[in-house]
C-alpha positions as CSV (number, residue, x, y, z in Angstrom):
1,X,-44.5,7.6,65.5
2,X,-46.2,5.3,63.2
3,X,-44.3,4.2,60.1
4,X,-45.2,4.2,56.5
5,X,-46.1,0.7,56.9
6,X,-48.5,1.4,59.8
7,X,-50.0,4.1,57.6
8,X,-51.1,2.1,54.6
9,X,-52.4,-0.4,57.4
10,X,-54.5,1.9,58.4
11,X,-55.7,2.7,55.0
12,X,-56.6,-0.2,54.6
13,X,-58.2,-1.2,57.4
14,X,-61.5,1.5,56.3
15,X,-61.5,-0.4,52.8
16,X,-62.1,-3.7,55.1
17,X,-64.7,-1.4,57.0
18,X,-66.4,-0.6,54.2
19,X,-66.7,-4.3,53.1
20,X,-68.2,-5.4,56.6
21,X,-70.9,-2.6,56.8
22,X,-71.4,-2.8,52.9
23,X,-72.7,-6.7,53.5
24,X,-74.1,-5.4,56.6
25,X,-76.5,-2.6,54.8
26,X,-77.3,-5.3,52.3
27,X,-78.4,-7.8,54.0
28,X,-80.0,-5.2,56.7
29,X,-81.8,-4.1,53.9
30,X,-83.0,-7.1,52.3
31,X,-84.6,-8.2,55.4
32,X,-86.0,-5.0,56.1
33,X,-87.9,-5.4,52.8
34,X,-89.1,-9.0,53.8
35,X,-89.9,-7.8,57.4
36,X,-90.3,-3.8,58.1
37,X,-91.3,-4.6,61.6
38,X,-87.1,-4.6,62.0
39,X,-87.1,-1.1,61.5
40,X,-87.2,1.1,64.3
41,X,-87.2,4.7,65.5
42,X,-89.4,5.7,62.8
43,X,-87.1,4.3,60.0
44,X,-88.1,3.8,57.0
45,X,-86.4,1.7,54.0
46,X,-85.9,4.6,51.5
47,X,-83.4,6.2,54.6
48,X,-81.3,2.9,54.5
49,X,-81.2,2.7,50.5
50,X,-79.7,6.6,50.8
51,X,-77.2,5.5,53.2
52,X,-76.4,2.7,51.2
53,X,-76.2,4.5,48.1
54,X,-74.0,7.3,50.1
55,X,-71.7,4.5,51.8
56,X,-69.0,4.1,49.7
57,X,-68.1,8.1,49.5
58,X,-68.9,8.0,53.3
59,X,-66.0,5.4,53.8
60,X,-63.8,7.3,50.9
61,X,-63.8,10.7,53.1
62,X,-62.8,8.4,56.1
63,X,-60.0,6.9,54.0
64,X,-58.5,10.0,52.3
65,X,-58.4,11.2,56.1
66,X,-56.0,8.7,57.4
67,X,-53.8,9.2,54.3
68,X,-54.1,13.1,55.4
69,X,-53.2,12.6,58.8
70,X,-50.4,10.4,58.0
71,X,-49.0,12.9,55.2
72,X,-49.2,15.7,57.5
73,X,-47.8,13.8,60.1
74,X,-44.6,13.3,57.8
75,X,-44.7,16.7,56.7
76,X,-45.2,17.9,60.1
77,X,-41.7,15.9,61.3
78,X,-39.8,16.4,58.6
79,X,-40.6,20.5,57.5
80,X,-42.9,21.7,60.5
81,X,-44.5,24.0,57.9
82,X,-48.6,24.8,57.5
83,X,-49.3,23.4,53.7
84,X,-52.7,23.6,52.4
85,X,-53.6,20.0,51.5
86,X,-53.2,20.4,47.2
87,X,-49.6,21.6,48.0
88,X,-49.1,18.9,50.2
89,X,-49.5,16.7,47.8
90,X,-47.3,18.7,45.2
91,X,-44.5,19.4,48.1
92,X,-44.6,15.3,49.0
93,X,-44.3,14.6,45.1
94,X,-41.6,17.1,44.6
95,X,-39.0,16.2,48.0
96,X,-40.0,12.6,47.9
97,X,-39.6,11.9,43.9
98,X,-42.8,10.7,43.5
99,X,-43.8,10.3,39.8
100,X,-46.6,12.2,37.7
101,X,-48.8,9.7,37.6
102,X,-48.9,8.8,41.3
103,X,-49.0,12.3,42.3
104,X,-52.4,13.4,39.4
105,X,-53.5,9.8,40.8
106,X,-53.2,11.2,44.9
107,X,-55.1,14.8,43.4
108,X,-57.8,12.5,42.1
109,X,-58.7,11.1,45.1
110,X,-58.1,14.4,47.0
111,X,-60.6,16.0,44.1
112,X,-63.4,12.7,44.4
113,X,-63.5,13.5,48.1
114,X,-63.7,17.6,47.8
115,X,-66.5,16.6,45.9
116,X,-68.4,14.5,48.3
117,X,-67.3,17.3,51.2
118,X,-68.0,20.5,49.3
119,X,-70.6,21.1,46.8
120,X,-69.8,21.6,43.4
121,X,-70.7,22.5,40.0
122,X,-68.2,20.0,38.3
123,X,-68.1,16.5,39.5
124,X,-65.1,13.9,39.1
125,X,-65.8,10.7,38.0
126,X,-66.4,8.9,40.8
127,X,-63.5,6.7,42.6
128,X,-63.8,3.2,44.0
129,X,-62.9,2.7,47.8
130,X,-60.6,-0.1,46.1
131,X,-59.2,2.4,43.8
132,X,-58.8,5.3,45.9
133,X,-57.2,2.9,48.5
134,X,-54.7,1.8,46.0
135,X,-53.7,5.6,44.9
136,X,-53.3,6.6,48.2
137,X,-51.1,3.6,49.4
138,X,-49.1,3.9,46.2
139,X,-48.3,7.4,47.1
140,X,-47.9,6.7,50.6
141,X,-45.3,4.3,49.4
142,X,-42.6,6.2,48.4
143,X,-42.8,8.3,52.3
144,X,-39.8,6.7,54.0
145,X,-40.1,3.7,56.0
146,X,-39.6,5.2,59.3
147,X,-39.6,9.3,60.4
């Protein structure tokens, strides 16, 4: 099994992604302006100015899942018990000791990403990769080292 340590890697390994392809839409985008022959299969420059606007929650849906699957997997060892992902957070917080404000901080990403997945009446305020990377570590952090 991985550890904790391996986790966060993980979890921040898709910020890193998101840099490279971030530069990479940019600069695929400013030469497409300078030179749409580039663009091919019909492609047009407003598609790659949505997906660039759309990358960031993109690569924050991608991120919240490693922390998933590496909560659950933890959960999974150590109870072996279905939990709905809002109580997993609440159950982690609770066994593991994990302070208020790291736990409404974990629900904050787990509500920015609901949000991008699910449409919704009320939006959150948007999160950054950076800081929905750093919630999620942070809460990750107080998992034990190895299970």
């Amino acid at each position: 099994m991985p550890s904790r340590h391996q986790w966060q890697s993980r979890i921040k390994s898709v910020e890193r992604e998101f840099v490279a392809i971030r530069q990479g839409t940019n600069r695929f985008l400013d030469h497409a302006q300078s030179d749409p022959t580039i663009l091919l299969a019909d492609l047009r420059q407003g598609e790659i100015v949505s997906a660039s606007r759309n990358l960031e929650g993109t690569y924050i849906m991608r991120l919240f899942a490693e922390f998933e699957t590496g909560a659950r997997q933890f959960w999974d060892e150590t109870w072996g018990t279905e939990i709905k992902t809002f109580n997993l957070f609440e159950g982690l917080a609770a066994r593991r000791g994990i302070p208020d404000t790291d736990r409404i901080n974990g629900h904050l990403v787990r509500d920015y990403r609901n949000s991008l997945v699910h449409e919704r009446d009320e939006q959150p305020d948007p999160l950054s990769i950076a800081l929905a990377r750093r919630y999620l570590c942070t809460f990750f952090s107080y998992l034990p080292v190895e299970w």
